[in-house]
C-alpha positions, 0 to 999 in steps of 0.5 A: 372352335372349328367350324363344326363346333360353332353349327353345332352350337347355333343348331342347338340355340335355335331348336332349344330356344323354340322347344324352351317356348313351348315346353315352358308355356306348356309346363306353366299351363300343366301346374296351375291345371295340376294345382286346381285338380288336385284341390278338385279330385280326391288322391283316390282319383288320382290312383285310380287313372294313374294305374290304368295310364302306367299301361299307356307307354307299352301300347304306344311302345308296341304300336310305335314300333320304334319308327320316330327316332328311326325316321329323325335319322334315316337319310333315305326314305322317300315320300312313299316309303313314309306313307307305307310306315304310317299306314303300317302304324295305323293298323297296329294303332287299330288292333292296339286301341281294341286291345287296350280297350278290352285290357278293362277286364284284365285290370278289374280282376288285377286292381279289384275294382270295376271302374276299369270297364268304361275307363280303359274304353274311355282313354282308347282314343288317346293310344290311336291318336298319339300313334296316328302322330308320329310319322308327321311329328318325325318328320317335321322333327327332322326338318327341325321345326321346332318352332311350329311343334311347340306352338301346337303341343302348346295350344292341345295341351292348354286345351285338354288342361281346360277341358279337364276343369271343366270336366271335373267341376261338372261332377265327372271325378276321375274321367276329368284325367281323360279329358286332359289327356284326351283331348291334347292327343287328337288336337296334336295329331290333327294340327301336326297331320296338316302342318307337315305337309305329309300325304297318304300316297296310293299304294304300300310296300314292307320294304319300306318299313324294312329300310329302317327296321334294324335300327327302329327294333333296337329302339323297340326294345329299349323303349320297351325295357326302359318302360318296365324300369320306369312303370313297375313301381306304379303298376305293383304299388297300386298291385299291392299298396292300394290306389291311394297309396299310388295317388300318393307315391305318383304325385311325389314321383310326378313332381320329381318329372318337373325338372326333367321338363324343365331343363331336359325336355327342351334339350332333348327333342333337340339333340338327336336331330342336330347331332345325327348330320356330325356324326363323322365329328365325334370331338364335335359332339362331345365338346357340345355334350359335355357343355350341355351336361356342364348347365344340367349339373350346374342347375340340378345339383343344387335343385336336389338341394333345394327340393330335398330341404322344402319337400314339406312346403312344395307338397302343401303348397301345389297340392295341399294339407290332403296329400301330406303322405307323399312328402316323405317318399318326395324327398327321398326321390329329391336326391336323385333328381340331377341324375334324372336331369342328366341321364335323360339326356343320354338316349339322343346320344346313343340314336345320333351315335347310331348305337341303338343296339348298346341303348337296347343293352344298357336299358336291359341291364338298368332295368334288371337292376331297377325291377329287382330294386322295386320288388324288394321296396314292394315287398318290404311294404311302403312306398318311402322304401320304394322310393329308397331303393329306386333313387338307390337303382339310379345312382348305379344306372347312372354310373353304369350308363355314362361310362359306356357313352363316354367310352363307346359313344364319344371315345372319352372318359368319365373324368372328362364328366366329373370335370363337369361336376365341382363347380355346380357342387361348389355353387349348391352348398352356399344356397343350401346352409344358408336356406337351411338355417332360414327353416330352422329358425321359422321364419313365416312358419305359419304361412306355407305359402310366404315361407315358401317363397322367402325360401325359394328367393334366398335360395335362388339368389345365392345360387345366382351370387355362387356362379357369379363368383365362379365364373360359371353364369359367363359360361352359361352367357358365352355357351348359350347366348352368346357367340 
């Protein structure tokens, strides 16, 4: 291992440690708040704010302007060029929050409902303030502060997470959703804004934001395709199938985000801002990649398993008997699970590569494929066909999109990924027979919730035994833990 290898390594240990910290507490706090809300507001509820937040990501996307990624990996921008970008921010930030507030009456004539006067004046807030973050939140992104940003996602989004409790046992039904979204937004703009050491300067200049653009417009725009790719099934499910019906499809696609919370999330904040300094090193970034992937495969492989097998028991025990339509389309999206884990780690490659323009193509033809999927599932008239050919459309991004990052990006091949893969398939099939015979026989049948745990311990502790005896918990020990 040359030196590179090992700085790579500690980089990734250390920032991947802290962001596990926070993201993890983070995750804990965001289930037992999910848990009690679900047991408070009604599916409807749900529908209802999910059609309107499927509209967030595109307005923090136009007013973000592709400027986070842009700044983690520029080199050359000064304290007055960062002032000019964010005062640059704050005026799109300004006309954007307006224009999302005003979006109401657009909705209440799509979605027939007029619910969406107040409600998208009421998650304005939450569009301003998460722009006003972003110049502060790169910043400290690129110093690689891991530590203190986790510690403050964490506190604002307990905060929102209690505030929207309390929102909904006073009666306020779906506005509860605001507050836990809300609430977080101002708290982490606030704390990051003072924690960053950022400062206004006097003065501004476009060239600032100029120094950064070709790279921040290809980010831009595969924000922006990739938006439509992850967000139309929503925006045309409550179109076209009802707001419960979405309740119902958001709740099974949302538990199938968890993973990615899971085991990416704090991967992925990481990557770009250490890989991006080894640039010049592409056997460096590879090698470490590829590890990388190794523990995802060896991890999400077999949760698609496990998830796929106890979709039933997962839906009642976190959200109970009420939301038992959205078994069905969960375990559909159960099957491509590993694959989310794994693609959403892609990205930061691409950004640290410097290929931001590949990204932007990749995304565009990925969501053609995605968006033509949708439709025809929209059409066909049920949101288990949707979830169907959704899992269908990422398992050909998938293909897709790892060939030409290991190709163009890391000057390797997919054989080299595929390497990656047996052993986490080996160490999936054991757990798998084994749980699926201990639901086969009843075991606790009357009980969700110790069948639940009986199957989550045998099924853990067969995986743990299946890469024991593969060798693949010593690489998990040597790559991560140890030096």
């Amino acid at each position: 291992m040359n030196e590179n290898d090992n700085n790579i390594k500690k980089e990734l240990r250390r920032g991947v440690f802290y962001t596990a910290i926070g993201k993890y507490s983070s995750l804990i706090a965001n289930f037992i708040v999910n848990m009690i809300l679900s047991r408070i507001l009604s599916p409807r509820d749900y529908g209802i704010v999910a059609a309107l937040m499927v509209f967030m990501p595109f307005f923090l996307l136009l007013s973000e302007l592709g400027v986070g990624p842009a700044i983690i990996q520029s080199r050359i921008l000064n304290k007055f060029d960062l002032s000019s970008i964010f005062k640059v921010l704050t005026l799109f930030s300004l006309v954007l929050s307006a224009v999302f507030g005003f979006s109401g009456f657009f909705l209440v004539s799509f979605y027939h409902s007029t619910v969406y006067y107040g409600l998208a004046w009421a998650m304005a807030p939450i569009l301003f303030f998460s722009i006003m973050a972003i110049v502060p939140m790169a910043i400290m992104q690129r110093e690689q502060r891991f530590k203190e940003l986790n510690l403050i996602n964490f506190f604002a989004y307990t905060s929102g997470g209690l505030s929207g409790i309390l929102a909904a046992l006073s009666g306020l039904g779906y506005y509860a959703l605001v507050f836990t979204n809300a609430v977080p937004a101002i708290m982490n703009f606030l704390w990051i804004y003072w924690k960053s050491d950022f400062h206004i300067k006097k003065g501004f200049s476009l060239q600032s934001y100029k120094k950064i653009s070709s790279y921040s417009n290809n980010q831009l725009g595969f924000g922006l395709v990739n938006y439509f790719s992850r967000n139309l099934d929503n925006i045309l499910v409550g179109r076209f199938l009802g707001p419960s019906a979405l309740g119902f499809y958001n709740k099974s696609y949302q538990l199938l985000t968890y993973p990615n919370t899971v085991f990416t999330a704090v991967v992925t904040p990481v990557l770009q801002p250490v890989l991006a300094n080894y640039i010049d090193d592409v056997n460096a970034v590879r090698e470490s990649y590829l590890k990388i992937i190794r523990i995802l495969f060896l991890v999400g492989i077999p949760l698609s398993l496990f998830l796929c097998l106890n979709s039933r028991l997962v839906i009642l025990f976190i959200f109970g008997n009420q939301w038992q339509p959205a078994i069905l389309p969960f375990r559909i999206f159960t099957f491509s699970i590993w694959i989310q884990i794994v693609i959403s780690t892609t990205g930061s490659i691409f950004q640290a590569m410097n290929l931001p323009r590949l990204l932007l193509i990749l995304g565009g033809v990925n969501t053609l494929i995605t968006v033509s999927f949708i439709v025809i599932g929209i059409w066909l008239g049920n949101i288990s066909t949707v979830a169907l050919l959704v899992d269908l459309a990422y398992f050909i991004n998938f293909f897709l999109t790892f060939s030409f990052l290991m190709k163009n990006a890391l000057a390797g091949s997919m054989s080299q990924l595929f390497n990656q893969m047996w052993r986490p398939l080996i160490s999936g099939v054991l757990p798998t027979l084994m749980d699926g015979l201990f639901l086969y026989l009843g075991v606790f049948a009357s009980s969700v919730f110790l069948q639940t745990i009986a199957s989550s311990v045998i099924f853990t502790s067969l995986w743990f035994a299946s890469i024991f005896f593969t060798g693949d918990l010593k690489f998990i020990k040597r790559g991560l833990i140890s030096d």
